[in-house]
C-alpha positions as CSV (number, residue, x, y, z in Angstrom):
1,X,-15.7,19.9,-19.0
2,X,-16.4,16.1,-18.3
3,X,-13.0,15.3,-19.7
4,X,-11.3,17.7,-18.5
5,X,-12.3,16.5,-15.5
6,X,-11.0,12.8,-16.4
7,X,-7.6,14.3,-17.5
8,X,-7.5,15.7,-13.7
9,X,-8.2,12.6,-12.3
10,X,-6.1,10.8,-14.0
11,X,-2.7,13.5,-13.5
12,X,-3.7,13.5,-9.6
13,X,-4.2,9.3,-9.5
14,X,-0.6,9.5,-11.2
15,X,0.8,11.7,-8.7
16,X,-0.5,9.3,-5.7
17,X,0.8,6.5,-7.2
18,X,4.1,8.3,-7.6
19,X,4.2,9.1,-4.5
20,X,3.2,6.2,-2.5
21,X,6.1,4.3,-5.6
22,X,9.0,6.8,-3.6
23,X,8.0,5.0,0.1
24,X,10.6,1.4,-0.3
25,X,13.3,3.5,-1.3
26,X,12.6,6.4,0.8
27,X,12.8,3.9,3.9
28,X,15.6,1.8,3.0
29,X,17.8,5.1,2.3
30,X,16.6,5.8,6.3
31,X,18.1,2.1,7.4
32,X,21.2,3.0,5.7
33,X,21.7,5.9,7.4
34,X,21.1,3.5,11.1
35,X,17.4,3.5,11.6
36,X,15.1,0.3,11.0
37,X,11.7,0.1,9.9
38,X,9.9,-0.3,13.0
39,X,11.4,3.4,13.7
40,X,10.9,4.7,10.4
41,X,7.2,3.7,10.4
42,X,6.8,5.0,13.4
43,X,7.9,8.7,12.6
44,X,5.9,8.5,9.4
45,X,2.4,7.6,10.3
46,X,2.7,10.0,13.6
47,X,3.7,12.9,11.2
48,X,1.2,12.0,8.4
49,X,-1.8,11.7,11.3
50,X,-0.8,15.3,12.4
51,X,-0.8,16.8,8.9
52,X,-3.9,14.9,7.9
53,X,-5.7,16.2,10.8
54,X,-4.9,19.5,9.7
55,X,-6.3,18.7,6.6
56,X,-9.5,16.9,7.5
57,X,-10.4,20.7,9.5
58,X,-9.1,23.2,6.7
59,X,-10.1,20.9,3.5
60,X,-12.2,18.8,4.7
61,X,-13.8,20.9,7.3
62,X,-17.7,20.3,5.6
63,X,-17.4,16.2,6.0
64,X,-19.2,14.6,8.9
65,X,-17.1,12.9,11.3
66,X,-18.6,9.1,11.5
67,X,-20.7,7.7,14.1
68,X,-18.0,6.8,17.6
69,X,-19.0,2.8,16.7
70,X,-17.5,3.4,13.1
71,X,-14.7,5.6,14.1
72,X,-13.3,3.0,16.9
73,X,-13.7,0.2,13.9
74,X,-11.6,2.8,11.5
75,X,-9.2,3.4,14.5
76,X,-8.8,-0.4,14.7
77,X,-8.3,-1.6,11.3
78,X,-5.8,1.5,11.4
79,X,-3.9,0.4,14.2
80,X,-4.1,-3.4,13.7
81,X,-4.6,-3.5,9.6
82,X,-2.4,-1.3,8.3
83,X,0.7,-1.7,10.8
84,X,0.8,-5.3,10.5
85,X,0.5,-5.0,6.6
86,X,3.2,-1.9,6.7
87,X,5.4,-3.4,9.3
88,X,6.4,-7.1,7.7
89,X,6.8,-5.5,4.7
90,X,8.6,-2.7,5.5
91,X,11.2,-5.1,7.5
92,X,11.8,-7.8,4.9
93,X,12.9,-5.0,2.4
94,X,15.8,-4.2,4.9
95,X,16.9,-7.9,3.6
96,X,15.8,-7.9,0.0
97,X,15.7,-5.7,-3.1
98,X,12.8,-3.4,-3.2
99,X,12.7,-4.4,-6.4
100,X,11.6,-8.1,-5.9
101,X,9.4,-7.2,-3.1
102,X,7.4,-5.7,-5.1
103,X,6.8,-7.9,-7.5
104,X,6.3,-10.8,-4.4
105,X,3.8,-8.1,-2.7
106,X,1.8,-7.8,-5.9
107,X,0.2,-11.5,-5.5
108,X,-2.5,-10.1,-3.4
109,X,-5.3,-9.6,-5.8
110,X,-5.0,-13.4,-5.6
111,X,-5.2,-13.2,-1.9
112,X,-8.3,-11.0,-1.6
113,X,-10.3,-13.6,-4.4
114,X,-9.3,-16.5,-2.2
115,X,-10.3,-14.6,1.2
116,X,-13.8,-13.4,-0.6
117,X,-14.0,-17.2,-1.8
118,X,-13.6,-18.3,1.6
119,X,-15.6,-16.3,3.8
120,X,-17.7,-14.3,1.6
121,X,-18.7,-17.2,-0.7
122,X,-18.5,-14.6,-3.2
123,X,-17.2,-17.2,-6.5
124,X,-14.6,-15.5,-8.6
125,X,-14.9,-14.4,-12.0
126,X,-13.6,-15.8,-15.0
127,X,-11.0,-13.8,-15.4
128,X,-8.9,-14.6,-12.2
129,X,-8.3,-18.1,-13.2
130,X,-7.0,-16.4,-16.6
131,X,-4.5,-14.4,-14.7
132,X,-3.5,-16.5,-12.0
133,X,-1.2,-18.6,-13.7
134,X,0.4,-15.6,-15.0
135,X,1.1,-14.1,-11.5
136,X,2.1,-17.3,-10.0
137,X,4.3,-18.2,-12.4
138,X,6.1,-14.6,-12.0
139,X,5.8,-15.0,-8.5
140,X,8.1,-18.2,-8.8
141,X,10.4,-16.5,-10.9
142,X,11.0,-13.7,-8.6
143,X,11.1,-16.1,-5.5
144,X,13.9,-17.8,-7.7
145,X,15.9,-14.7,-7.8
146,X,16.3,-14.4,-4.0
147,X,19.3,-15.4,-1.8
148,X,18.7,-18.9,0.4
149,X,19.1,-16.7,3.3
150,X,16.4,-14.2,2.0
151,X,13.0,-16.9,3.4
152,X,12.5,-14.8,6.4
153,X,11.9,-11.8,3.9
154,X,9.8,-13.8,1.1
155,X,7.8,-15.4,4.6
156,X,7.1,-11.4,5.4
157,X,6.6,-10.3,1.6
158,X,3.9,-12.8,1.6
159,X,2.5,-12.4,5.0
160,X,1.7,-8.5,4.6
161,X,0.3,-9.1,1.1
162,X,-2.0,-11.8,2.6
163,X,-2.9,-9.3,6.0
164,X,-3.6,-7.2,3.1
165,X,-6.3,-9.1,1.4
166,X,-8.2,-9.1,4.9
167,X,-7.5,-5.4,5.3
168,X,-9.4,-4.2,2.4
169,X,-11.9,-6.5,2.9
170,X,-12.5,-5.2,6.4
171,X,-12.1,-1.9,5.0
172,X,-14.7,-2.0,2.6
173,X,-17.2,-2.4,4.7
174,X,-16.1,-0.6,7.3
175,X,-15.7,3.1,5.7
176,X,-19.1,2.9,3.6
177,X,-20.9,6.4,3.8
178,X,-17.7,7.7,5.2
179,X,-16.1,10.9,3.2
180,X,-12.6,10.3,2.2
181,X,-10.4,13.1,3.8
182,X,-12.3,11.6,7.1
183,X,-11.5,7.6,6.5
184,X,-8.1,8.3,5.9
185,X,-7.6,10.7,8.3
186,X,-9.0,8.6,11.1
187,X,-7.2,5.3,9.4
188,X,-3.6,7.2,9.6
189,X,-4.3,8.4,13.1
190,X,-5.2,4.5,13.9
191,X,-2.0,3.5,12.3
192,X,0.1,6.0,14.4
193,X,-1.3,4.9,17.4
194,X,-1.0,0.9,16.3
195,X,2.6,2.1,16.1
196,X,3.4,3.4,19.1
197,X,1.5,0.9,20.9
198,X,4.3,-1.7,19.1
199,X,7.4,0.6,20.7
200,X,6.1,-0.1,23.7
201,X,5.8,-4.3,23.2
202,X,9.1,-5.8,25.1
203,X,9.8,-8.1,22.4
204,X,14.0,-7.0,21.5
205,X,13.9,-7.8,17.8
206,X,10.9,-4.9,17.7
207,X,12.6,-2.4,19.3
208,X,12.4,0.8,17.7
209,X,16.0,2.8,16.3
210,X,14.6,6.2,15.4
211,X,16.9,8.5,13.5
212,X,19.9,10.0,15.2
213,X,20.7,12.2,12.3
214,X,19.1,15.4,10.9
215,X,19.8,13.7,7.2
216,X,17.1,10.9,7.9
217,X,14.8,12.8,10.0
218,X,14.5,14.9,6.7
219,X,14.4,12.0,4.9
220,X,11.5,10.4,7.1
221,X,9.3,14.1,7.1
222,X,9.6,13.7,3.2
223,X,8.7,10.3,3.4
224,X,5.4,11.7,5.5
225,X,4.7,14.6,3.8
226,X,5.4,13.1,-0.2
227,X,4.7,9.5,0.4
228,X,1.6,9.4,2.6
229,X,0.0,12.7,3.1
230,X,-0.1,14.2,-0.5
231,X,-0.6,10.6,-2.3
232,X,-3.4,10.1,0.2
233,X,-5.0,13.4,-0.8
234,X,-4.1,13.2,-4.8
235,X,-6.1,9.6,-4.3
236,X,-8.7,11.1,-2.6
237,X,-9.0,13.8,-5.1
238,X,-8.4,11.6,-8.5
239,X,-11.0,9.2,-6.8
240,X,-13.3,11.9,-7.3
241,X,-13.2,12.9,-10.4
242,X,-12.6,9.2,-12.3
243,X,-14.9,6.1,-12.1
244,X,-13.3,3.8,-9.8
245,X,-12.8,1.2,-12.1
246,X,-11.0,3.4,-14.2
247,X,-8.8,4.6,-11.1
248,X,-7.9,1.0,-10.0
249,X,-6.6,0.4,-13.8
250,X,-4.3,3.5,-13.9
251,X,-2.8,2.3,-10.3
252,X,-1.3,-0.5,-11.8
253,X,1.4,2.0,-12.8
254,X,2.4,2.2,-9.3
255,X,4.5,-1.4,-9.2
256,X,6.3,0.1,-11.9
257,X,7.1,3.1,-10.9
258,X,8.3,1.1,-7.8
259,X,10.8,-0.6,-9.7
260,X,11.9,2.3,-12.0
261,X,13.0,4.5,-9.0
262,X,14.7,1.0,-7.2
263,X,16.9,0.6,-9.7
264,X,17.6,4.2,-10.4
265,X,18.2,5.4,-7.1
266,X,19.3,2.3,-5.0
267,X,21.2,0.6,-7.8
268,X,19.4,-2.4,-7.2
269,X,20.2,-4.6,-10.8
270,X,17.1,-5.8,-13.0
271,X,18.4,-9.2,-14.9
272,X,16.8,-11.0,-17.7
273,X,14.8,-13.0,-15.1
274,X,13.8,-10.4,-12.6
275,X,12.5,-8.7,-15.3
276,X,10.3,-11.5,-17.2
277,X,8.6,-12.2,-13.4
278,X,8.2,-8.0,-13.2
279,X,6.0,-8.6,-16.4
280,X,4.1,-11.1,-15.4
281,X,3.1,-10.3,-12.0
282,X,2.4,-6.5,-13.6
283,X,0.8,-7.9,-16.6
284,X,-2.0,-10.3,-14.8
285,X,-2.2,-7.0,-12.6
286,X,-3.1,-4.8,-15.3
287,X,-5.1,-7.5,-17.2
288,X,-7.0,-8.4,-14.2
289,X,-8.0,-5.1,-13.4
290,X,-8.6,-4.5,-17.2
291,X,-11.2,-7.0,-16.9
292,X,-12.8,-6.4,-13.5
293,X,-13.5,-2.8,-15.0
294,X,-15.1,-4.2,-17.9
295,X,-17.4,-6.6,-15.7
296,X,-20.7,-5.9,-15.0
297,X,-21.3,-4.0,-11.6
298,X,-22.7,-6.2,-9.0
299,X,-25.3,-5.3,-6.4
300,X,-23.3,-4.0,-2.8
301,X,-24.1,-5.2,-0.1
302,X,-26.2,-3.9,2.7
């Protein structure tokens, strides 16, 4: 049964990552089609909050809703965390390949050592200074692939990979003791509401274009339903069932998968050089997180 349970994991952890790979393409197919990404965003956290609240009281119905301290700090990183991290990224790829944003996006790991360096004064293994050159170097490669006109873009890649490291952080300690249908449930509702709070900023380059065709509003509830609701639950569920340093290894597949459906279904090109900085960005990922599940567990802490 145990690995049975393990194949499980791993086909559901797959599926997340699959669908959280379909989001970049998903949303630029929406701008296309007149919307932007403040819009887009907007529509797909307010949808997924809605279904994941249905799920939290049909599937999830036995967890314990979190103390109202810890929900408000959910609520928060929600509506602060994830927006700014979803929202500079999801605008730059309106001006660059999905493709290379990817690859750009993927320096966090590098972010959250620095960050835990910094304020946690928690020294970084061996194994990131082994990597790091490997990313950085891939990093530059990609960077090199970009139009002149494309810093704006890079400058937001960057930004939301860096909001990132803090988010997680924040996150961890945060959602301790909290069941998983609950976190994210309360995390997406946070995010909707960060959103719409945003709409309502008077700042003109934020202004929201919703959809004005039933094409992208179907586009948009597939986006919610297929790219945050189900991933959210297959992670939930693959979580379960695998260590999680085995889970963090198999979602190194998801940059790839990224890619893959980029160039298949945006026609976006992959030359000789986007390609060598894809493999080393992906390959420190997967290396790096190789290693970190072979490293000895440290103590959490309280």
């Amino acid at each position: 049964m145990p690995e049975n349970r393990r194949l499980l994991g791993t086909v559901l952890t797959f599926m997340a990552c699959l669908g959280f790979s379909i989001v970049p393409a998903l949303a630029k197919s929406s701008y296309d089609n007149g919307a932007n990404a403040l819009g887009v965003m907007t529509v797909r956290f307010t949808a997924a909050a809605v279904l994941l609240l249905v799920a939290r009281v049909t599937i999830g119905r036995n967890e314990s809703w979190p103390t109202l301290q810890r929900t408000f700090a959910l609520l928060v990183i929600g509506a602060v965390g994830i927006t700014a991290v979803s929202l500079t990224y999801f605008i730059a790829i309106d001006e660059i390949d999905t493709s290379l944003a990817i690859v750009l996006w993927y320096i966090y790991p590098v972010f959250v050592v620095g960050v835990s360096w910094a304020l946690m004064r928690k020294k970084p293994r061996r194994n990131v200074f082994i990597t790091l050159p490997f990313t950085l170097a891939g990093i530059a490669i990609t960077a090199g692939q970009l139009a002149g006109g494309s810093g704006t873009a890079i400058a937001l890649v960057m930004i939301s990979s860096f909001l990132f490291s803090f988010y997680i952080i924040g996150l961890d300690k945060a959602s301790r003791g909290i069941e998983l249908i609950t976190n994210v449930t309360v995390l997406t509702v946070g995010t909707a509401i960060g959103y719409w709070f945003v709409c309502f900023v008077p700042i003109t380059p934020l202004e929201p274009i919703f959809p004005n065709d039933t094409r992208t509003w179907t586009m948009i509830i597939v986006l919610a339903i297929f790219g945050t609701t189900a991933p959210f639950l297959f992670s939930v569920a693959g979580l379960t069932r695998l260590e999680a340093s085995t889970y963090s290894v198999i979602t190194t597949i998801e940059p790839i998968l990224g890619i893959i459906i980029a160039v298949i279904f945006l026609g976006e090109s992959m030359s000789v050089e986007r390609f060598i900085g894809a493999a080393l960005v992906i390959g420190a990922l997967i290396g790096f997180s190789v290693s970190e599940s072979r490293a000895p567990a440290t103590p959490a802490r309280q």
